[in-house]
TIKOL-417329 format. One line per field, with one value per residue (C-alpha): x, y, z; residue in one letter. Coordinates in Angstrom, 2 decimals, padded with zeros to 5 digits. Example, Ala and Ser with C-alpha at 12.3 -4.5 7.8 and 13.67 -1.06 7.14 Angstrom:
BEGIN
X 012.30|013.67
Y -004.50|-001.06
Z 007.80|007.14
rest A|S
//
This chain:
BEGIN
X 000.00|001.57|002.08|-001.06|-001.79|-003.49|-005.86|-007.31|-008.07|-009.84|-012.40|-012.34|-013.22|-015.49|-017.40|-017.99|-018.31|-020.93|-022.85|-023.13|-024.70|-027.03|-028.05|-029.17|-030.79|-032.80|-033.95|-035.04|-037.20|-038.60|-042.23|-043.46|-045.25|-043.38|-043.37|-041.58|-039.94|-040.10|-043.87|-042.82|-040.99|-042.96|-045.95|-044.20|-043.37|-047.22|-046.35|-042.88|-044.46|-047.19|-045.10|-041.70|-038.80|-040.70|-041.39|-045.15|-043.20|-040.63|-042.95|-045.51|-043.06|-044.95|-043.26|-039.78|-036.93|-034.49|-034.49|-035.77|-032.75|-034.78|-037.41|-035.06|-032.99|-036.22|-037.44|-034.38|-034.51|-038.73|-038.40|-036.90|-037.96|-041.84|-040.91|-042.52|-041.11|-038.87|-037.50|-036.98|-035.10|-032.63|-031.89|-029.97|-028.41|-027.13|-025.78|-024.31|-022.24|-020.95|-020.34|-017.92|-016.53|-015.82|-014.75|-011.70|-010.82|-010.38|-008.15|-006.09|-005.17|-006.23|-004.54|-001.09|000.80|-001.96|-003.10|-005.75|-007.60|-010.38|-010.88|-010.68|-013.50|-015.50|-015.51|-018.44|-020.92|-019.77|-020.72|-024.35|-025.76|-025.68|-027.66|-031.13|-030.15|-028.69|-031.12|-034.34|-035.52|-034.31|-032.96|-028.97|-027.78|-028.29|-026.89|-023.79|-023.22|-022.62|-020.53|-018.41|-018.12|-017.21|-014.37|-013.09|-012.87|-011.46|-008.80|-008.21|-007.74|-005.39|-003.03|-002.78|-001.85|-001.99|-002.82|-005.45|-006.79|-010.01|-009.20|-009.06|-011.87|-013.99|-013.14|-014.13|-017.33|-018.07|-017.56|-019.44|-022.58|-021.85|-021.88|-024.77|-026.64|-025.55|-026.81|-030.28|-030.38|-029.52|-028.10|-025.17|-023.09|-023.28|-020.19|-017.53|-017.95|-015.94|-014.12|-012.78|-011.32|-007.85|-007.08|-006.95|-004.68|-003.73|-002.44|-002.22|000.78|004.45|005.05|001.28|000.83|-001.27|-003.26|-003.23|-005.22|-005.62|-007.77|-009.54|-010.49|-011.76|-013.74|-015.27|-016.29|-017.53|-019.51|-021.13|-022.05|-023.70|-025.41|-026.92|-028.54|-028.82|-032.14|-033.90|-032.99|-034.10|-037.62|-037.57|-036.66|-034.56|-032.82|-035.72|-039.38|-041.66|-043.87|-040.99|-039.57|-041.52|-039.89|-036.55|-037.36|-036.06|-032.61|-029.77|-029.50|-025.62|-027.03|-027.17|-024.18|-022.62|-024.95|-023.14|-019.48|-020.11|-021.76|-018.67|-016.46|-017.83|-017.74|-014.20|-014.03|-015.97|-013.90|-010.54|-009.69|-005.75|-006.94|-007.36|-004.39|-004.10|-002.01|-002.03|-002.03|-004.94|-007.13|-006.45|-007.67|-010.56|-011.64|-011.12|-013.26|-015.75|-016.11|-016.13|-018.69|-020.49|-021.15|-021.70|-024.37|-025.88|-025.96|-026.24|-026.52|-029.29|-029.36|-030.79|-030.81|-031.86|-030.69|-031.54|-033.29|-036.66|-034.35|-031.82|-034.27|-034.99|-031.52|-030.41|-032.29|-033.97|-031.65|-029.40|-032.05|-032.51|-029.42|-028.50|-029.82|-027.21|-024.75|-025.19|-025.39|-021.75|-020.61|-021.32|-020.01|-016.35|-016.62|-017.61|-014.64|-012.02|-013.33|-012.83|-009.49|-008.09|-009.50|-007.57|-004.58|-004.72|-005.34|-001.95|000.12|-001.30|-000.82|001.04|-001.79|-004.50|-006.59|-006.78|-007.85|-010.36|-011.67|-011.29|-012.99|-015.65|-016.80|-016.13|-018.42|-021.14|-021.19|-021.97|-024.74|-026.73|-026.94|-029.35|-031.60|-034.74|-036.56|-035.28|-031.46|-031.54|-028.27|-028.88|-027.24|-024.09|-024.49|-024.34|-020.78|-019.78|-017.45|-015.85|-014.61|-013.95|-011.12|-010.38|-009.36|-008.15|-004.20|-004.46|-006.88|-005.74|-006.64|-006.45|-008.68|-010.12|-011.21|-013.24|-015.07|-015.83|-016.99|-019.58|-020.80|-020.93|-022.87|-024.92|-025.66|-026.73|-028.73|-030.78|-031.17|-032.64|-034.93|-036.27|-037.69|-037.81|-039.87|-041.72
Y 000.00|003.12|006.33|008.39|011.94|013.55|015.17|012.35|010.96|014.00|013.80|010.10|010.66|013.24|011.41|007.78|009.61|012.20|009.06|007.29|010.35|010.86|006.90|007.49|010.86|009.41|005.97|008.47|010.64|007.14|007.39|004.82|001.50|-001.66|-002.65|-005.38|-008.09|-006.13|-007.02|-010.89|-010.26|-007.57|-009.85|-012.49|-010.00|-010.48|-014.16|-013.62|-011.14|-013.38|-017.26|-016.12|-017.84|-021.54|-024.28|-022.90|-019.49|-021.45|-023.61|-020.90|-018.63|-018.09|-016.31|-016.38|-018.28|-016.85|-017.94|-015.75|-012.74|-010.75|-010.47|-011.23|-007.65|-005.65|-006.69|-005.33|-002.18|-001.91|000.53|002.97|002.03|001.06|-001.21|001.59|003.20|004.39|003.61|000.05|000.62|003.00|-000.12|-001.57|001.87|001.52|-001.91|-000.58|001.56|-001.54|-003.10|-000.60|-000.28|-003.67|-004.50|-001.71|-003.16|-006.32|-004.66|-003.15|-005.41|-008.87|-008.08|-006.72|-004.00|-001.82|001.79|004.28|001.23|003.20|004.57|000.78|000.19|002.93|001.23|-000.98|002.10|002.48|-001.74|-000.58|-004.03|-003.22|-000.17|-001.86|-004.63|-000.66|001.14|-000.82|-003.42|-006.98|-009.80|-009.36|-006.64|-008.25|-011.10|-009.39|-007.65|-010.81|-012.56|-010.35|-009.80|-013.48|-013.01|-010.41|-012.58|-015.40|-012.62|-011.91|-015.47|-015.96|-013.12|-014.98|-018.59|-021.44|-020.46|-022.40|-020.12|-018.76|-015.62|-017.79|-019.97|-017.10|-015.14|-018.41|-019.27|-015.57|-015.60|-019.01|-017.19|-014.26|-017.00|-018.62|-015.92|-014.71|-018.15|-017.87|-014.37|-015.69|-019.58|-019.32|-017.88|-021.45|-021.65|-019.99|-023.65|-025.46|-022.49|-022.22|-025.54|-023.43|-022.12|-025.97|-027.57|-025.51|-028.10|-024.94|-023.32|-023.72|-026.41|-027.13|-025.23|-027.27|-025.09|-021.59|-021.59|-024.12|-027.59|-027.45|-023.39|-023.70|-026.50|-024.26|-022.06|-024.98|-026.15|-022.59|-022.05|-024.98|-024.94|-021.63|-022.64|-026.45|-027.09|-024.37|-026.53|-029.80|-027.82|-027.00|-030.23|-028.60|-025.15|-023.13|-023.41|-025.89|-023.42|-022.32|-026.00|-025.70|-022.89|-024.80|-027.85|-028.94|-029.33|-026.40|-023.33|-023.21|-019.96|-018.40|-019.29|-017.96|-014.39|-014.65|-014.51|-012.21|-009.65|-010.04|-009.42|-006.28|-004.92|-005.31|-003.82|-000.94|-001.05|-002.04|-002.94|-003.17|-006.26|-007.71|-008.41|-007.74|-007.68|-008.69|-012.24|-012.18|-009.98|-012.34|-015.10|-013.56|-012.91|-016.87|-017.68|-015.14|-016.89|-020.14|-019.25|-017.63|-020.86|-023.16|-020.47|-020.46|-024.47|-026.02|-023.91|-021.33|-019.50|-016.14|-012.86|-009.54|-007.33|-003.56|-004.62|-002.19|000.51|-000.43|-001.26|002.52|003.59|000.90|-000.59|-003.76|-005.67|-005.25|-005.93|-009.32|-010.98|-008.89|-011.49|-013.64|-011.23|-009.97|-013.71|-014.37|-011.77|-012.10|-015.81|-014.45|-011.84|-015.02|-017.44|-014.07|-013.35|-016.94|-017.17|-014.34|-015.80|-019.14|-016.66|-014.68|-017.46|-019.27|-016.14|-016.15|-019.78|-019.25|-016.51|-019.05|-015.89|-015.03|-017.90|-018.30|-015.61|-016.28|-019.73|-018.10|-015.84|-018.50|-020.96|-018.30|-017.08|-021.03|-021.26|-019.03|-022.56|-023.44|-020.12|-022.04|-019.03|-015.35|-014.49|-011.06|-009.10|-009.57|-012.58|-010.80|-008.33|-010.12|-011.30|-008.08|-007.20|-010.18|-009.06|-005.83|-007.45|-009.95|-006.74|-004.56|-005.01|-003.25|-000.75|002.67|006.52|008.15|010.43|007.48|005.61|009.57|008.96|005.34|005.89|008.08|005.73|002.89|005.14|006.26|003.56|002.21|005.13|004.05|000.57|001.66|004.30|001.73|-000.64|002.30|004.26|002.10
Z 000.00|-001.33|001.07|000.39|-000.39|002.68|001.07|-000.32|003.19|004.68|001.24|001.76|005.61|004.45|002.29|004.00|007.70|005.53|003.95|007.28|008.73|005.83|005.73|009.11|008.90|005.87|007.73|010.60|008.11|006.44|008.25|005.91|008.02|007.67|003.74|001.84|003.57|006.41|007.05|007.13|010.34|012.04|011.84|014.04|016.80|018.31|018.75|020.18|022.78|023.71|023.82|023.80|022.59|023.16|021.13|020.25|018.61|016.95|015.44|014.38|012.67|009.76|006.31|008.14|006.99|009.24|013.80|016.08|016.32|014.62|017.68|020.19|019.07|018.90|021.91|023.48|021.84|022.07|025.25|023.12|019.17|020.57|017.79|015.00|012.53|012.07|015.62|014.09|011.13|012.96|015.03|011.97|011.15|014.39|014.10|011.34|012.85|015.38|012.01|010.84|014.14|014.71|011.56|011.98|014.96|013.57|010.89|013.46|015.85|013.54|010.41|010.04|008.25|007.34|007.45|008.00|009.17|010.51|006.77|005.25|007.19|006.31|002.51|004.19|003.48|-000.30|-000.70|-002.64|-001.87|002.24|002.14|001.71|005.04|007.41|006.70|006.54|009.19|007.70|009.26|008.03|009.93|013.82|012.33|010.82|014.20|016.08|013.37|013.30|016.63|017.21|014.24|015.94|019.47|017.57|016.04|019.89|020.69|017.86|019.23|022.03|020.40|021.97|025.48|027.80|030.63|031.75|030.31|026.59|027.31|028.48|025.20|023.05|025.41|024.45|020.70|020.79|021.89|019.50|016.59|017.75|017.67|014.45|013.25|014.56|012.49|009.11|008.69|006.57|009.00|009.96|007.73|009.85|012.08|009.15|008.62|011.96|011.57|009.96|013.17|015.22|011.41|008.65|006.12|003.24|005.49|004.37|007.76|008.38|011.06|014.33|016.98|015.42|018.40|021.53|020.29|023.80|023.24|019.95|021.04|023.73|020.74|018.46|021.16|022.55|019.14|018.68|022.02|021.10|017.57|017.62|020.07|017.63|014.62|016.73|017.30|013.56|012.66|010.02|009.09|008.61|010.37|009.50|007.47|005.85|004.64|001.41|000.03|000.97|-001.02|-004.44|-006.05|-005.74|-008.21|-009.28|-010.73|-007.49|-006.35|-009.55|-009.12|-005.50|-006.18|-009.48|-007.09|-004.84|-008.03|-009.01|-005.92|-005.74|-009.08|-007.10|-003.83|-004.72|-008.53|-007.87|-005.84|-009.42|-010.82|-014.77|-017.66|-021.40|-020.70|-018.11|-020.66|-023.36|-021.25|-019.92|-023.45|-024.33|-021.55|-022.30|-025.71|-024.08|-021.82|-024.70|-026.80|-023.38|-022.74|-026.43|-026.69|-023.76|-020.09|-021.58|-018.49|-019.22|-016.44|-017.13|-014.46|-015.15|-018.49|-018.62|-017.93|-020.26|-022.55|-022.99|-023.94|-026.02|-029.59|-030.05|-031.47|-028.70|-026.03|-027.46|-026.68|-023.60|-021.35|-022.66|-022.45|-018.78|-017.84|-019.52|-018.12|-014.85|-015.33|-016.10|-013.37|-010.78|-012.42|-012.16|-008.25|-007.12|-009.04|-007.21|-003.79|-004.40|-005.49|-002.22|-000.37|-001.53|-000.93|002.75|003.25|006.54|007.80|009.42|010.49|006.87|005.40|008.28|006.79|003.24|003.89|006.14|002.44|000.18|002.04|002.80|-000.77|-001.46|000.44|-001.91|-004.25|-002.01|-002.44|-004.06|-004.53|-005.73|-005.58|-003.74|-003.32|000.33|000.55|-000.91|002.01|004.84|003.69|003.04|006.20|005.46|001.44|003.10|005.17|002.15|000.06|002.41|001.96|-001.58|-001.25|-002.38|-001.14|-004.90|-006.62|-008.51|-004.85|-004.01|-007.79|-006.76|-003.21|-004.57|-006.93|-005.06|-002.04|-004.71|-006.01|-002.70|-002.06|-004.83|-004.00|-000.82|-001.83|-004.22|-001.52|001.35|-000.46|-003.42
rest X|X|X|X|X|X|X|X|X|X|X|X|X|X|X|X|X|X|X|X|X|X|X|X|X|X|X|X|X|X|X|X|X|X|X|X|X|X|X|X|X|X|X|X|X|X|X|X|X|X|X|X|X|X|X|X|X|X|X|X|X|X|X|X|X|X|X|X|X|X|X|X|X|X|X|X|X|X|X|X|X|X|X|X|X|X|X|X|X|X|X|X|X|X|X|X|X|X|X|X|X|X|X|X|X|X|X|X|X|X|X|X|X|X|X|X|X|X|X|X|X|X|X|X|X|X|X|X|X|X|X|X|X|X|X|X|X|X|X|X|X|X|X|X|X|X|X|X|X|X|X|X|X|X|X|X|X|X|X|X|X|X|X|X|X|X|X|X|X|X|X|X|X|X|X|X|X|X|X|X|X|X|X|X|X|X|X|X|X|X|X|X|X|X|X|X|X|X|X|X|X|X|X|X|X|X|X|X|X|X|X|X|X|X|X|X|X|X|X|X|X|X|X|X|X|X|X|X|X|X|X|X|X|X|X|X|X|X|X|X|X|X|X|X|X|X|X|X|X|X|X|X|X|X|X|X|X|X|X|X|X|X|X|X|X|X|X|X|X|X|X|X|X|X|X|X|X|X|X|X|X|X|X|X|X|X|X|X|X|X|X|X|X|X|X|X|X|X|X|X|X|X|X|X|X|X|X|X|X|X|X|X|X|X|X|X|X|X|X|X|X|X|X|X|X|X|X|X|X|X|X|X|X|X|X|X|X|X|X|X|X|X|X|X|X|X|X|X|X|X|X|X|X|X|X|X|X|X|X|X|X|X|X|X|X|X|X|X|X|X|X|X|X|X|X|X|X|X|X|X|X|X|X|X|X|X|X|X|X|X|X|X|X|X|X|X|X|X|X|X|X|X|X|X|X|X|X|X|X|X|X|X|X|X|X|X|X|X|X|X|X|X|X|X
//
């Protein structure tokens, strides 16, 4: 990371500080009653205040895939919210904020050799796809808060190795619980159980590395965690409530889980492009594959998406229209391929670094879950891995004029997305 021009980080400052404030000065304005998905959720909070977290609530969750966080949070914060609007959507803003904050601390004290870490963090509120999950009341945000809070425990308990004490097993009973309850918010972040596996045997490092972290502490963590979501799943008799289980039924969509690592890849492009690494040879092959995928697409996948299309459809002629569903869907193939080709890249290069590959592994496997997204791909899904990319690309982000002209796009961007849904 080169030595920046000052200047650049006061506008930079400027800007992300300026579009946190105005995220949350526009949620506080948004007097609208509880509308999209938000309505699903709301409607269960009669139940919760009546049964509680039993078996009878668990079991009646009706039009809710994700546990019972939601409720549980906005119980907590009723006193104050008198869970209306838009008391309840400022209760994400906040958590937000945590967000941010915890995610810098990770990248201060968890991750080495970098700077203005405060500022990296910050690039959360220029990811477009996060401003719909801050600043309206969804199910993402408590979740995010707690998983991240438990990666930044488990970057505490790697700082201090291999000890065994009750300060360690405290600090892993801890971000255990944090975990847990990040799972009962939204169930992919069931994948940072496997993924926490790299800190007991890294077999990627240079001498595979044993106990990153104590065998007996992790289990603490493993086993907190698990203690936290499993009897819901027992009551559920499955990942999702019983009236959910139909929506959850049929065979996986490899679609989705290529929409999920494209959307990761252009957000990159957004964030951090010098994280992509590219010269004549790269560009040539990404062409060859483009063509590749092309043909595949034409003759045998005939996968089709359309994102944007009325609206392009007004700019651009006919002709063009008719095979821009093939086009965006190639497209977003290569960007997918070239994201998780730079993953497995990074990932080599920080063999030795179990942390990072913790939380390379901990993105990879939550971007995968999204094959199993029977119904609509939503962006979403992208979101709620989103602090983890941020400290994925973090090592080659740059302050330059360019990363002021992107900021504002992608904050604009997500500005739009919001108002979209926010205020249909």
């Amino acid at each position: 990371m080169s030595i920046p021009d000052q200047r650049y980080i006061k506008v930079q400052y400027a800007i992300t500080l300026g579009a946190l404030l105005f995220l949350a000065i526009i949620t506080s304005l948004n007097m609208n009653p509880p509308i999209f998905d938000e309505v699903l959720f709301y409607r269960n909070m009669p139940l919760f205040r009546e049964y509680g977290l039993s078996e009878k609530f668990l079991v009646e969750m009706y039009d809710q895939a994700p546990g019972p966080l939601y409720q549980i949070i906005h119980t907590f914060f009723a006193p104050i919210t008198g869970f209306e609007t838009p008391g309840i959507r400022l209760v994400n803003v906040f958590l937000f904020f945590l967000v941010i904050g915890l995610t810098f601390l990770i990248l201060k004290h968890a991750l080495k050799g970098l700077q203005h870490e405060l500022l990296l963090a910050l690039n959360l509120v220029a990811v477009p796809v996060v401003w719909q999950v801050a600043g309206m009341a969804l199910t993402e945000m408590p979740a995010m808060f707690f998983a991240t809070l438990s990666l930044l425990i488990l970057g505490v308990l790697v700082q201090r190795q291999r000890e065994v004490s009750m300060t360690t097993l405290g600090l892993a009973l801890a971000g255990g619980v944090c975990l847990g309850a990040a799972i009962l918010g939204r169930t992919p972040f069931l994948m940072m159980l496997p993924a926490a596996a790299v800190l007991v045997f890294n077999p990627l490092a240079e001498r595979p590395q044993w106990q990153t972290v104590s065998v007996w502490v992790m289990l603490v963590y493993v086993a907190s965690a698990v203690a936290i979501c499993a009897p819901v799943f027992y009551i559920w008799k499955g990942l999702v409530p019983p009236h959910q289980a139909v929506i959850s039924q049929g065979g996986l969509k490899l679609w989705h889980g290529v929409l999920a690592f494209a959307y990761a890849g252009i957000i990159v492009v957004l964030l951090v492009p010098q994280w992509f690494k590219m010269n004549k040879r790269i560009a040539l092959g990404l062409l060859a594959l483009t063509l590749v995928y092309i043909v595949c697409n034409l003759f045998w996948w005939r996968v089709e998406y359309m994102p944007l299309y009325y609206f392009l459809a007004g700019i651009f002629p006919a002709g063009f229209m008719k095979i821009y569903p093939y086009l965006s869907t190639v497209v977003l193939m290569v960007f997918a391929t070239y994201f998780v080709v730079h993953v497995v890249y990074y990932v080599f290069q920080h063999r030795n670094d179990s942390y990072y590959l913790m939380i390379a592994a901990t993105l990879v496997f939550t971007l995968t879950t999204c094959i199993n997204i029977k119904h609509l791909f939503s962006s979403r899904y992208v979101a709620q891995a989103s602090p983890f990319l941020i400290l994925l690309i973090a090592e080659k982000d740059g302050f330059d004029r360019f990363k002021i002209l992107r900021l504002l796009i992608g904050i604009g961007i997500g500005y739009v997305s919001l108002q979209t849904y926010a205020n249909p």
